[in-house]
ZAMARGU-4260 file (C-alpha; in steps of 0.2 Angstrom, whole numbers, plus 5000, padded with zeros to 4 digits):
<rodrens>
0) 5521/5323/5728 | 5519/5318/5709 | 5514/5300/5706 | 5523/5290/5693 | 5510/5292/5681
5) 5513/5312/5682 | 5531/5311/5681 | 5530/5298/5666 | 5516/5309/5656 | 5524/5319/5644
10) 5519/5339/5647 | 5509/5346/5630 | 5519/5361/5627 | 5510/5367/5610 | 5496/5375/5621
15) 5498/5391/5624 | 5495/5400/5642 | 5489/5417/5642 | 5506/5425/5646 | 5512/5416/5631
20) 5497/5425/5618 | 5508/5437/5612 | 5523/5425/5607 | 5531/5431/5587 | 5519/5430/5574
25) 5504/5425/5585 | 5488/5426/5579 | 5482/5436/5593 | 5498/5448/5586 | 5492/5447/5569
30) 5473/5453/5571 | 5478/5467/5582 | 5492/5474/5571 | 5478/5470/5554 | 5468/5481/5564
35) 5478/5493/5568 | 5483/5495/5551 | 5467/5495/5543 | 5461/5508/5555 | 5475/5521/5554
40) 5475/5518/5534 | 5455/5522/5532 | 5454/5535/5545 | 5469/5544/5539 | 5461/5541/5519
45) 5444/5551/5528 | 5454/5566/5527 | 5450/5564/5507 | 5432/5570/5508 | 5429/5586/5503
50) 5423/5592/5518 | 5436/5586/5528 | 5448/5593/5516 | 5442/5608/5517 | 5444/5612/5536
55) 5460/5602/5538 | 5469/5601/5522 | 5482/5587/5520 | 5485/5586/5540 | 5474/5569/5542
60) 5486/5560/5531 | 5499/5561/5545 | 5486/5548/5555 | 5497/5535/5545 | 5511/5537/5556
65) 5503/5525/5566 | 5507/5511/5556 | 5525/5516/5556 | 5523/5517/5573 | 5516/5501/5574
70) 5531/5490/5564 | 5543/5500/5576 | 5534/5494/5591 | 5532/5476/5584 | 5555/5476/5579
75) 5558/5483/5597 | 5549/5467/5604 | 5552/5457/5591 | 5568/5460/5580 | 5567/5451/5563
80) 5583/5454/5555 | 5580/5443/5541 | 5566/5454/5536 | 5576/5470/5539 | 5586/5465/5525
85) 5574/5460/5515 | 5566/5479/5516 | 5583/5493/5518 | 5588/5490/5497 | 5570/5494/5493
90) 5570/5507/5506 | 5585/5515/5503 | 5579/5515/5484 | 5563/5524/5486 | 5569/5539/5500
95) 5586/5542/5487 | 5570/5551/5476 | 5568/5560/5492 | 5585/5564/5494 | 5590/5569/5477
100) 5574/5581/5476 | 5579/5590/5493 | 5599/5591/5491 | 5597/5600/5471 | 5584/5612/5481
105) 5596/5615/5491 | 5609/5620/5480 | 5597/5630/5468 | 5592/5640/5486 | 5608/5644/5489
110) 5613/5649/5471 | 5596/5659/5471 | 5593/5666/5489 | 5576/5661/5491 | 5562/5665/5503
115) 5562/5654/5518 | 5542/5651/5516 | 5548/5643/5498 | 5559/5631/5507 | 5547/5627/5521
120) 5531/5624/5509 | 5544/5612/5499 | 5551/5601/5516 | 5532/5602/5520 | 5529/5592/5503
125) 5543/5581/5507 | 5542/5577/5523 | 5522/5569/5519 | 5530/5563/5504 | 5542/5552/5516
130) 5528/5547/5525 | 5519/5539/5512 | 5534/5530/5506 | 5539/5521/5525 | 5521/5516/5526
135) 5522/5508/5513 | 5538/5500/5518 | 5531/5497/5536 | 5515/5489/5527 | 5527/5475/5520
140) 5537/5473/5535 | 5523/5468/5543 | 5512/5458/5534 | 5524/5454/5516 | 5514/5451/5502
145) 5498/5450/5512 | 5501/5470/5513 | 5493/5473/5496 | 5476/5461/5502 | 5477/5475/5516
150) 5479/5491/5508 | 5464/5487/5495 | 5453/5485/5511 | 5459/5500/5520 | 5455/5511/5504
155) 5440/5502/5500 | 5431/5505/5517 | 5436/5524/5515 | 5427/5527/5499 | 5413/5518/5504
160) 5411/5528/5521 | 5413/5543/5510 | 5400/5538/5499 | 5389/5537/5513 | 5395/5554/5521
165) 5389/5562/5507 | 5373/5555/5505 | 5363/5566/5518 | 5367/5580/5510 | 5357/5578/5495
170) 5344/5563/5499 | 5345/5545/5496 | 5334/5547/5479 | 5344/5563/5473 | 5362/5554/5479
175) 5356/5538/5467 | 5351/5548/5451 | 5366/5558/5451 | 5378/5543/5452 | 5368/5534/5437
180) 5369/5549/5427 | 5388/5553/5429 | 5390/5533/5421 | 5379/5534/5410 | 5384/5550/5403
185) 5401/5546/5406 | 5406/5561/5419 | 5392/5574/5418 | 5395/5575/5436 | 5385/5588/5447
190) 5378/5586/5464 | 5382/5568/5474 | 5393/5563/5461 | 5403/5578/5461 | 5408/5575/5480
195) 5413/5558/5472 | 5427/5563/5462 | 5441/5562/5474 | 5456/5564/5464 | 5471/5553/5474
200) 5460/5537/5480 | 5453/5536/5462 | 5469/5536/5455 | 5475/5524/5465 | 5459/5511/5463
205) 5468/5510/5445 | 5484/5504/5451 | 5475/5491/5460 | 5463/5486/5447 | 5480/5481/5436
210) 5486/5474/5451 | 5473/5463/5451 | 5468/5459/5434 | 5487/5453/5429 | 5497/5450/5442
215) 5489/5444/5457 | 5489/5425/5463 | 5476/5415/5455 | 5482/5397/5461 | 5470/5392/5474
220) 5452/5394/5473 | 5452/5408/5489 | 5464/5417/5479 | 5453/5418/5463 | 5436/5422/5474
225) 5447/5436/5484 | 5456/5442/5465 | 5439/5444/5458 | 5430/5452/5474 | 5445/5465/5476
230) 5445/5467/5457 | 5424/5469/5455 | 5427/5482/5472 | 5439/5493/5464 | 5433/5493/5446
235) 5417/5499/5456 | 5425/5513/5467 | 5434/5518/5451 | 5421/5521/5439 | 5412/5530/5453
240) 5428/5544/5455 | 5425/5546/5435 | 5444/5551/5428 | 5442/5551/5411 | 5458/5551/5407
245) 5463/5536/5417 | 5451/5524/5410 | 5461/5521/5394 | 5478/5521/5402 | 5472/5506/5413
250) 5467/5495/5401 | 5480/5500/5388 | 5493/5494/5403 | 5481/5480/5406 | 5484/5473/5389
255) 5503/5476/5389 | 5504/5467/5406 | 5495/5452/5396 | 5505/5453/5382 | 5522/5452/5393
260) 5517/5442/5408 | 5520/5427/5402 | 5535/5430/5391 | 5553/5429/5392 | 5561/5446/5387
265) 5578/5452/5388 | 5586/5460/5407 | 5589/5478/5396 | 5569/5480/5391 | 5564/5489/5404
270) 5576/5498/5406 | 5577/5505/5388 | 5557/5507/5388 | 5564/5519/5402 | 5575/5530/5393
275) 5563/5533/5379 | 5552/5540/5393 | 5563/5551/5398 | 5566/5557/5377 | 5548/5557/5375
280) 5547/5568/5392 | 5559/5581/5384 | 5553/5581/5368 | 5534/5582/5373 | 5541/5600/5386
285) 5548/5608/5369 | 5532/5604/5361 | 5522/5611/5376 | 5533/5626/5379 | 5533/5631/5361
290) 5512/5627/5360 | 5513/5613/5347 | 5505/5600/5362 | 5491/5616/5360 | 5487/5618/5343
295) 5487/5599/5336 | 5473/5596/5351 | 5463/5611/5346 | 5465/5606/5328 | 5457/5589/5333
300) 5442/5600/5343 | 5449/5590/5361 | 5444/5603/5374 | 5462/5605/5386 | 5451/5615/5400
305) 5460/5627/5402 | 5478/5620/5403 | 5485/5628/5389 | 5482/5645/5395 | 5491/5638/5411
310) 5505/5631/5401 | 5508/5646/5391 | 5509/5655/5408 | 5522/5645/5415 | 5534/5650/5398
315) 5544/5665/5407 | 5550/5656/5422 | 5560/5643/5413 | 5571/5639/5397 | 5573/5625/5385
320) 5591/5621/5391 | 5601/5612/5397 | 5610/5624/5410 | 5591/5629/5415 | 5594/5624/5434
325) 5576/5628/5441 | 5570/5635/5455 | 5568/5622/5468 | 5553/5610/5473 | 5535/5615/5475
330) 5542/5635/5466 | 5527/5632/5457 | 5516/5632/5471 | 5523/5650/5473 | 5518/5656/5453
335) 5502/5648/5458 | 5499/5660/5470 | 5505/5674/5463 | 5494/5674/5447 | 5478/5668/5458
340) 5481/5687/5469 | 5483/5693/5452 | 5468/5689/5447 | 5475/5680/5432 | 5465/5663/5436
345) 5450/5659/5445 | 5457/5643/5455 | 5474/5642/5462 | 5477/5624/5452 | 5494/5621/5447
350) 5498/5617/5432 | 5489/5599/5426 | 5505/5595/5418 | 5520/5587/5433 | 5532/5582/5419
355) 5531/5603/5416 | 5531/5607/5433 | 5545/5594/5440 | 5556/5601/5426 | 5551/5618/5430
360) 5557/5618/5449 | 5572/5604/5446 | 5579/5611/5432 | 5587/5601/5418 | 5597/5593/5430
365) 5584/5588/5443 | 5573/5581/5430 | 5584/5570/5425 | 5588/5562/5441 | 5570/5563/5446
370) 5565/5553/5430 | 5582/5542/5427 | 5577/5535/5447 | 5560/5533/5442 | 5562/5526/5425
375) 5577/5515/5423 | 5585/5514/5439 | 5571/5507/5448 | 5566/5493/5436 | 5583/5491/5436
380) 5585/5486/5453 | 5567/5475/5451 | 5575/5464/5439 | 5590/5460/5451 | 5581/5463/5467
385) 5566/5449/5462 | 5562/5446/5443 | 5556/5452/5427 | 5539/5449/5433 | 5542/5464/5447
390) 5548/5476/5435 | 5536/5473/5423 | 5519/5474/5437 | 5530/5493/5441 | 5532/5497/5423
395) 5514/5495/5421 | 5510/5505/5437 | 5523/5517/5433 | 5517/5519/5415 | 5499/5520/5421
400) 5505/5533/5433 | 5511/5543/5420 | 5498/5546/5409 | 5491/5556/5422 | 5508/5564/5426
405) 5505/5573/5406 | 5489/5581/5410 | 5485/5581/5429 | 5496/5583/5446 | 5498/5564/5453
410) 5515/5562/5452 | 5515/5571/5472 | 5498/5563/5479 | 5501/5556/5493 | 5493/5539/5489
415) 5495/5536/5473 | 5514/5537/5478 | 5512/5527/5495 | 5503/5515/5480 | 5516/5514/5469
420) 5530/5509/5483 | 5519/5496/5491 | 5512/5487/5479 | 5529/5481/5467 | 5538/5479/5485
425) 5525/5468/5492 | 5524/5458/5475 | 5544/5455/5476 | 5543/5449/5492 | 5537/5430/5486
430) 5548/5432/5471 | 5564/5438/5478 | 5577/5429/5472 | 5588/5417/5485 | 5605/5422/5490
435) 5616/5416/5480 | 5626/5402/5490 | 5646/5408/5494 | 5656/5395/5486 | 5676/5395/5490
440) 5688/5395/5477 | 5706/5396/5478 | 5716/5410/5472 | 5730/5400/5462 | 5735/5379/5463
445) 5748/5382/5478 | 5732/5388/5490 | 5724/5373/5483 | 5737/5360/5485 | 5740/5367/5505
450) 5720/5367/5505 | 5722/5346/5499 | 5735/5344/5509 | 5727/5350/5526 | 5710/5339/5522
455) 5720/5324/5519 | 5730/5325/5536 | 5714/5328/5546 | 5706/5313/5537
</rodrens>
């Protein structure tokens, strides 16, 4: 039997028993699904290293399902339905991409009878596509904004354990010299530094190095010591992947995001730098198809490697027009192929050019839903969703991104696009916008004088 001073003690309920360890948002909760995470991302990015590559091809990428797994697993215990709203807008505008590209292939298979590998190679594509996209969104459901922090780590650990991987193969000594030369000479890369050069992740370390250098928190003093150590990592992991071509688009969008960050512009900005995209994007496929892009770089002694042979190639399988419907996603895949059995090209690359080979497949028609999504409905929907300051940090990844779309294949890796999705989401997430609060208002002065009269006779 209690005594009087047990029954009079008040019980301490904020100490947790071991059943209770696992209560919504726990910290116990929050390490394991960090994890979790961060495992699944960097063994899933593993499948980046050549060697891996090689024997598995794109399979490992499908190890990121985990962390879709692992926000299911966390709503069925713990349902947030304030942060399922907060993700299906975003979500449903990032799969509608998706959705657009499947349904035209559809109809151009149906108009075209084509082969039934064709469409499996292309729901293949979009079906990794997809998966890239909800990790992203499971990434921010999970952890918000902290999702970015997250994703840095994850890709950071990956290229360093490929760094290492590849070491034995050459020699520590051999492995050393090799890297100094290729940044010194800025991209003679043979040997170690070759292996270095893997494409998607360094792609990616650009998108978060402008992450980082404009748009990331900088209040506090651990958000400047983790800005600069996250910047100083990818900064290093980039210039080790040496793309050329990328350098200058990350600090051309470096300086734009400077330039803007701070000012007041109008709501339709973006969305007009958008459709002049899109112009650009037609007049710069006339230009290629009719070799103009080809004989002003020659004239200037700029070496293309190769890919105005390729895009010369590509001439006979579509027109100029505006009735030109394509031939469904990932058809160049198929031309690839065909002209590497041939014997007409020594690798089977596709074409270094996905502005030519999106309007190739998708036709007129397709392009312009897969650019007007991209290009003016999306920062569109950044501006309303959160604020300027979102559609500007995805204008500047976006814009970023397409430099390389112009004369390399990004616009289908699988984490550059997983990139792209997470990082502007994650950002919006602290700068989302309230709702706005319901306000009621009569619909004419007869509802308003019953509505006086009713108050007054219950006061």
């Amino acid at each position: 039997m209690r005594t009087l001073d047990q029954i009079l003690t008040k019980k301490d309920y904020s100490r947790k028993t071991p059943a209770s360890l696992f209560y919504k948002d726990s910290p116990l909760w929050q390490k394991l699904l960090t994890i979790g995470c961060v495992v699944f991302l960097s063994v899933a990015g593993l499948g980046e290293w050549k060697v891996l590559n090689g024997m598995l091809g794109g399979l490992p990428k499908a190890i990121t399902l985990g962390v879709i797994g692992l926000a299911m697993l966390y709503t069925l215990f713990y349902p947030d339905e304030k942060r399922l709203r907060e993700i299906w807008k975003p979500t449903l505008l990032y799969m509608s991409l998706m959705a657009v590209l499947f349904f035209w292939s559809v109809v151009i298979w149906v108009e075209s009878f084509a082969t039934v590998s064709s469409m499996i190679r292309s729901c293949s594509k979009l079906v990794f596509q997809s998966i890239a996209i909800l990790t992203a969104v499971a990434l921010v459901y999970l952890f918000r904004e902290k999702a970015i922090e997250l994703f840095t780590i994850s890709i950071c650990i990956t290229n360093g354990a490929i760094m290492l991987l590849c070491i034995p193969e050459y020699g520590v000594g051999a492995s050393i010299q090799s890297l100094v030369t290729c940044l010194v000479t800025f991209g003679d890369a043979v040997g170690y530094a070759r292996q270095l050069e893997i494409h998607d992740l360094t792609f990616v370390f650009g998108q978060m190095i402008l992450y980082y250098a404009v748009f990331a928190p900088r209040t506090t003093r651990q958000e400047k010591r983790k800005r600069w150590l996250y910047l100083l990592l990818c900064c290093w992991f980039f210039l080790v992947g040496m793309k050329r071509s990328a350098i200058p688009a990350v600090l051309l969008f470096i300086l734009i995001g400077l330039l803007l960050r701070k000012r007041k512009v109008s709501g339709r900005l973006y969305p007009a730098v958008g459709v002049c995209c899109i112009l650009f994007f037609l007049v710069f496929l006339y230009c290629v198809r009719y070799g103009i892009i080809s004989r002003l770089l020659n004239s200037f002694g700029i070496d293309m490697m190769g890919r105005d042979y390729l895009w010369s190639m590509a001439n006979p399988y579509y027109e100029f027009s505006v009735t030109y419907l394509g031939h469904g996603f990932e058809y160049v895949d198929t031309i690839i192929s065909q002209w590497y059995d041939a014997g007409l090209i020594n690798q089977p690359f596709p074409f270094h050019n996905d502005i030519l080979k999106v309007f190739v497949e998708m036709g007129f028609p397709g392009f312009l839903l897969w650019s007007g999504i991209q290009y003016v409905l999306t920062p569109l929907f950044w501006q309303r969703y959160a604020d300027q300051q979102t559609a500007l940090l995805y204008m500047c990844e976006l814009g970023y991104m397409t430099v390389t779309y112009l004369t390399d294949n990004t616009a289908f890796y699988f984490w550059s696009a997983m990139a792209l999705r997470l990082v502007p989401l994650a950002y919006a997430m602290e700068r989302k916008k309230p709702p706005e609060p319901k306000v009621w208002m009569p619909d004419s002065r007869q509802e308003m004088r019953d509505r006086i009269r009713i108050l007054m006779q219950e006061g």
